[in-house]
C-alpha positions in Angstrom: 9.2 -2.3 29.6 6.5 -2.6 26.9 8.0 -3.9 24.1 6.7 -3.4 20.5 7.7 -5.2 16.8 5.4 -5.4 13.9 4.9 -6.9 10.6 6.9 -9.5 10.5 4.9 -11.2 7.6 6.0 -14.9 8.6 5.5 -17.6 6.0 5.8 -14.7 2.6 6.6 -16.6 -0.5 7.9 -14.1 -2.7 7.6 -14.5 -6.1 9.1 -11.9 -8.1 12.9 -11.2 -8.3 13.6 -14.4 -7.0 14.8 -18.0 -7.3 13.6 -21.5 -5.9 16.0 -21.2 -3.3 16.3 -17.4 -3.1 12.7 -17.6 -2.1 13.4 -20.7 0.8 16.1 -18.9 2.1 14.1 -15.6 2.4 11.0 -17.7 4.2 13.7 -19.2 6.4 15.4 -15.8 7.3 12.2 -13.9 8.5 11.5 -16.9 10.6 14.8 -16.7 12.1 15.2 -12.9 12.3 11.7 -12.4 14.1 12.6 -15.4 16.2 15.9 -13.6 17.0 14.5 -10.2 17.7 11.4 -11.2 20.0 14.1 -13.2 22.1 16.1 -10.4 22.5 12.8 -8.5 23.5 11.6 -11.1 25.8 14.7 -11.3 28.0 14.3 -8.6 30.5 10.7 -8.3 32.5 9.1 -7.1 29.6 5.8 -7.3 27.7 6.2 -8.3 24.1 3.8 -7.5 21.0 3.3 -7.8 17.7 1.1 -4.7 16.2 -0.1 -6.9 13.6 0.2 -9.1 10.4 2.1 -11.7 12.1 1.7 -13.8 9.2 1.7 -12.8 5.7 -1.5 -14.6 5.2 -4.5 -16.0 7.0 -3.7 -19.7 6.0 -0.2 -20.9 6.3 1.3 -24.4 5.9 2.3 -26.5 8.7 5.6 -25.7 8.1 5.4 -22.3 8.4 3.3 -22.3 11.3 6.0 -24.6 13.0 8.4 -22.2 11.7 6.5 -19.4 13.9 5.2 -21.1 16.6 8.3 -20.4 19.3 8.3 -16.7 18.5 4.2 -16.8 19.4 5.0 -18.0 22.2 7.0 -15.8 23.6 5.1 -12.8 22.8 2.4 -11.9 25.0 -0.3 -9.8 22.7 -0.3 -10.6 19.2 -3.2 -7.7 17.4 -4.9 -9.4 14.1 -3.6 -7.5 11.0 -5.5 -6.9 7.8 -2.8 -9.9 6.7 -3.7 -12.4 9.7 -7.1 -12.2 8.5 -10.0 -12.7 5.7 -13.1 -10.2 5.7 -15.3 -13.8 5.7 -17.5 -14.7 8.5 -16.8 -17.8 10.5 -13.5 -18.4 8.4 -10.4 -19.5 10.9 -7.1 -19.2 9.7 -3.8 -19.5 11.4 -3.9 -16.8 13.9 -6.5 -18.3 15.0 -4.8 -21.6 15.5 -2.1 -19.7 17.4 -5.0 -18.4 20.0 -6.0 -21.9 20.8 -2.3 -23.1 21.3 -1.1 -19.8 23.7 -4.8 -19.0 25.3 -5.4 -15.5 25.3 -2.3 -14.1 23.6 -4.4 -13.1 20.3 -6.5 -10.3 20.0 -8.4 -11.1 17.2 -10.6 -9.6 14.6 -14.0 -10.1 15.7 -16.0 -10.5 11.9 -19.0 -7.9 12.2 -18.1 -6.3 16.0 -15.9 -4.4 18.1 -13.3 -5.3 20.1 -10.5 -3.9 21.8 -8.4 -5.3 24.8 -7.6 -3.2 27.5 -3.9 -4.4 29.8 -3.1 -3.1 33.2 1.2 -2.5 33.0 1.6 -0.6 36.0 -1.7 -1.4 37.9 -0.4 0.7 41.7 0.5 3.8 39.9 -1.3 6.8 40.7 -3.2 6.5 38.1 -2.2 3.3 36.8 -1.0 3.0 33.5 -2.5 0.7 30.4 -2.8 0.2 27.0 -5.3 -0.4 24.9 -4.8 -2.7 21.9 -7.2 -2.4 18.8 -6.9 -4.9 16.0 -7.5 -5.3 12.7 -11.8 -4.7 12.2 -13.7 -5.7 9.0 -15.0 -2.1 8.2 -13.8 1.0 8.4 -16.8 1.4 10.5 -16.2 -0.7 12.9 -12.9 0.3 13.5 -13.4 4.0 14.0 -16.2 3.1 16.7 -13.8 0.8 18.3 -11.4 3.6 18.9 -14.1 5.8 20.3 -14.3 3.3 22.6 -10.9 3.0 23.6 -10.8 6.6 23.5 -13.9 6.8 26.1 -12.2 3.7 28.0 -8.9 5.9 28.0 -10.4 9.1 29.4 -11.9 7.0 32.2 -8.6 5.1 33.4 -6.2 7.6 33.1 -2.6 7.2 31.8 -2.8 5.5 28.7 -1.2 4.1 25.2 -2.5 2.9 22.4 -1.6 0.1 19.8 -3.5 -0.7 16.6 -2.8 -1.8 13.2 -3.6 0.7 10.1 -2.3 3.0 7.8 -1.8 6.8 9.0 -2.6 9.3 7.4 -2.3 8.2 3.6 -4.4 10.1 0.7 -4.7 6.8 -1.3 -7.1 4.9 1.1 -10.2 3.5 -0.9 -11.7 0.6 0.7 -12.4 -1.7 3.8 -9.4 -4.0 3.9 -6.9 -1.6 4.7 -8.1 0.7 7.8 -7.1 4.0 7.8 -6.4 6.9 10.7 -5.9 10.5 9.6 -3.9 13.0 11.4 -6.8 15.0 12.4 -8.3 11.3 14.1 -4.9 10.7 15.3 -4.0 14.4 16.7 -7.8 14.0 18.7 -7.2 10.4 20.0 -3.5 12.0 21.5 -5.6 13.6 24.0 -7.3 10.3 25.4 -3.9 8.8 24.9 -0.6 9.5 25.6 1.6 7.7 22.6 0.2 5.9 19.7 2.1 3.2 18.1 0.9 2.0 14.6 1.3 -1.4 12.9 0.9 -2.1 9.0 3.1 0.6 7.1 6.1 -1.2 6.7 8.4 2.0 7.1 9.6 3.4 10.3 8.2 6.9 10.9 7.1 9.7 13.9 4.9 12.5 14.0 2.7 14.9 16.4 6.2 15.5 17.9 7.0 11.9 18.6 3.9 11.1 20.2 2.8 8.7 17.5 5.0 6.0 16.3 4.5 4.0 12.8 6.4 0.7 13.8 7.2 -1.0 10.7 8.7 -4.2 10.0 11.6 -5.6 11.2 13.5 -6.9 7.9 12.4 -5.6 4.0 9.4 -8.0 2.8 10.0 -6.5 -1.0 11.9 -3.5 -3.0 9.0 -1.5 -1.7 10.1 -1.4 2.1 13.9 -1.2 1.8 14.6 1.2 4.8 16.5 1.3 8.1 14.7 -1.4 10.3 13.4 -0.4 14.1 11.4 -2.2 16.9 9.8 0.4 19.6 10.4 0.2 23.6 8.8 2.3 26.1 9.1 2.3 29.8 6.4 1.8 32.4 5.7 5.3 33.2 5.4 6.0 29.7 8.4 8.5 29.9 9.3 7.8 26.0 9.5 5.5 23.6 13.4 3.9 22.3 14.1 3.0 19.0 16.1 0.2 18.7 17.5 -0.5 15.3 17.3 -4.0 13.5 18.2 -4.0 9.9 20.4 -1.2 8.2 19.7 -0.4 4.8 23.1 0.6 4.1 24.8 -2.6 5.3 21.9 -5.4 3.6 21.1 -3.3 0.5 22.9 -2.6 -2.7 21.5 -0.6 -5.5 24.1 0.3 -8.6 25.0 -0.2 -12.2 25.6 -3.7 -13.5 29.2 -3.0 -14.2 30.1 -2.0 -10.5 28.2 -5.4 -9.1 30.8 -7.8 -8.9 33.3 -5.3 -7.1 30.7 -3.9 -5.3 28.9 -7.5 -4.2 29.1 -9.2 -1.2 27.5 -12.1 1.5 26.0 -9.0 4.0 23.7 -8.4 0.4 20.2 -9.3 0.6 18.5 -7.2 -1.6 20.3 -6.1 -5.1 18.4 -3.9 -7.4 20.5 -2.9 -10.8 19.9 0.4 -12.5 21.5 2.4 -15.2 21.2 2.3 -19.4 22.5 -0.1 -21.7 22.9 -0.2 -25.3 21.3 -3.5 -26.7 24.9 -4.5 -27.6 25.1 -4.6 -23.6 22.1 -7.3 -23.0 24.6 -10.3 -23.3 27.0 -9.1 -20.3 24.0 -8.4 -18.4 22.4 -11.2 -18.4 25.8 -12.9 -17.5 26.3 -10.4 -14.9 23.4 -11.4 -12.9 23.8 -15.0 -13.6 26.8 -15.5 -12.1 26.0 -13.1 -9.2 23.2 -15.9 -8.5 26.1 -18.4 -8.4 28.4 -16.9 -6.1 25.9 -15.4 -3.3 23.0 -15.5 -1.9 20.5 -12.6 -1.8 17.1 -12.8 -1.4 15.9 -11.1 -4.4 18.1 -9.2 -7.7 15.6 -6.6 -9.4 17.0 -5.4 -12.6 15.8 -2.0 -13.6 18.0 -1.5 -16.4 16.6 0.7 -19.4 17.5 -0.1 -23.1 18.4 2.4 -25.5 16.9 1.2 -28.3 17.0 2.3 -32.1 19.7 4.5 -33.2 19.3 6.9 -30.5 22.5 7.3 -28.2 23.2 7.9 -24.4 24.2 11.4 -25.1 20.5 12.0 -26.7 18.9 9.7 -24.1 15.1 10.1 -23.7 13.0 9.0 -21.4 10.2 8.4 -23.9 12.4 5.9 -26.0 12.9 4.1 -22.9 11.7 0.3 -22.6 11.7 -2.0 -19.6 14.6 -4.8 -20.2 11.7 -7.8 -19.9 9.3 -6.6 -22.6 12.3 -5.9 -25.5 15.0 -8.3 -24.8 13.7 -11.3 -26.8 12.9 -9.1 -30.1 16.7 -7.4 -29.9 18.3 -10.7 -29.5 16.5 -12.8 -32.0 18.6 -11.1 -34.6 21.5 -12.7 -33.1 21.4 -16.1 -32.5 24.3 -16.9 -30.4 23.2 -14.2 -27.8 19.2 -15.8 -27.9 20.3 -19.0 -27.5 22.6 -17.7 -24.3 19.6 -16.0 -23.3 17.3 -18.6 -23.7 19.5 -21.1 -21.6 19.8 -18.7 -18.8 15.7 -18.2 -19.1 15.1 -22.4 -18.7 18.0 -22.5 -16.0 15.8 -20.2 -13.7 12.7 -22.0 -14.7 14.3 -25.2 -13.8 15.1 -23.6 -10.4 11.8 -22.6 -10.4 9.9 -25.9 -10.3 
């Protein structure tokens, strides 16, 4: 079997929506989880790889390349991801670390050239089957002349699949850092290969009737990627590929109205986001609401998108135009009532303390 996981984004600090420990425990758990998943992937005779963005940055701390160093290990082609990498000549970063430690387990970004790796999986087949692995380029350029080349390498060795690192076809492209493959490149590269399986877009999708595969990660890395988690399989032969699930959006994720949250709460939680209106009158319980679900467990991030009726306009006559986000008003409602600033105030230095 050729097994496939991507994005994992090892060693992300993230910043917004969190707490001191919120953010530990959220470095700690995609260490663990990614750990966990290339175990289970690496048990049977299998070959294991990461599509890309291993890390969430090119430099990491020693701890977080500790942290990541067992799951390396046991995955035998990791591709460079626009995240692994900086678009800077001669500039080494932890990826490339990794490739001195596990000797030709990287396929890196080569700054200024092309380069793609080619693997024999089944090499007494008639034809035998490989695929061909394109990572991360530093151009646009560069990258589509490296999959004309794997393309050209393709048509030559017969039965073939392709893994690379990039978004698909997206309108909003605009630069270098973040390659791109549109569905026109990707429906003409389908007849050099047989599947395509994509790194980078952190949300599971297929297309051209299944023959092309967006990986995406393996656990939510923000609000922005909360979905139904999947790593990919496919068989020697290349028969087709397996989807096995990984994180469930339903179980991990809870979106509602402030009032529901403590019924509605509980440990499986690692992602809360808040929504709904309030009334100024409502910023004290609020606040409360989310402090004391800080207390009593332990998500990775709460995101409160709350809107705030403000002026003498009511819920009936809600408009979205009188709307204001909770963070730019709540100081100016509460300073004219000084019990509820100071409460507000308290709960603002608490999480700064946590903070630092």
């Amino acid at each position: 079997m050729i097994n496939i996981y991507s994005d994992p984004h090892q060693g992300l600090n993230l910043a917004s929506n969190t707490t001191s420990r919120s953010r530990k425990e959220l470095k700690e758990f995609i260490a663990l989880n990614t750990a966990k998943i290339v175990d289970e992937l690496s048990t049977e005779p299998a070959t294991v790889v990461c599509a890309g963005d291993f890390y969430h940055t090119y430099r990491n701390s020693e701890e977080d390349i500790y942290a990541s160093m067992w799951s390396a290990s046991k995955t035998d082609y990791i591709l460079a991801g626009n995240h692994d990498v900086t678009n800077v000549k001669g500039a080494k970063g932890s990826l490339d670390l990794m490739a001195t430690v596990f000797d030709k387990r990287v396929v890196p970004c080569k700054f200024g050239k092309v380069n793609y790796k080619c693997i024999t999986v089944k090499p007494f087949a008639t034809p035998s089957k490989h695929m061909i692995i394109v990572p991360h380029h530093s151009s646009q350029e560069l990258f589509m002349q490296s999959l004309i080349a794997a393309a050209a390498e393709a048509d030559k060795l017969g039965d073939c699949i392709l893994i690379t690192h990039c978004n698909y076809d997206s309108p909003f492209i605009s630069d270098d850092v973040t390659l791109h493959m549109s569905k026109r490149l990707a429906t003409d590269l389908l007849k050099s290969f047989k599947y395509i399986f994509l790194g980078h877009e952190h949300n599971h999708r297929t297309d051209l009737d299944g023959r092309l595969v967006v990986i995406g990660s393996p656990h939510p890395t923000g609000f922005g990627d909360i979905s139904d988690k999947y790593v990919v399989s496919i068989d020697p032969d290349f028969t087709k590929p397996i989807m096995k699930e990984v994180w469930r959006k339903s179980r991990h994720y809870l979106e509602c109205g402030y009032r529901d949250l403590p019924d509605l709460l509980n440990e499986d939680h690692q992602w809360v986001k808040i929504t709904g209106k309030i009334v100024p009158s409502e910023l004290h319980e609020l606040a409360s609401t989310i402090r004391t679900a800080w207390k009593l467990f332990t998500p990775f991030a709460i995101k409160s998108e709350v809107k705030i009726l403000t002026g003498d306009i009511t819920a009936a006559a809600y408009n979205d135009s009188s709307v204001e986000r909770i963070n730019e008003i709540i100081e100016m409602e509460l300073k004219n009532s000084p019990e509820l600033y100071a409460l507000w105030r308290q709960i603002n230095d608490d999480q700064a303390l946590e903070a630092n």
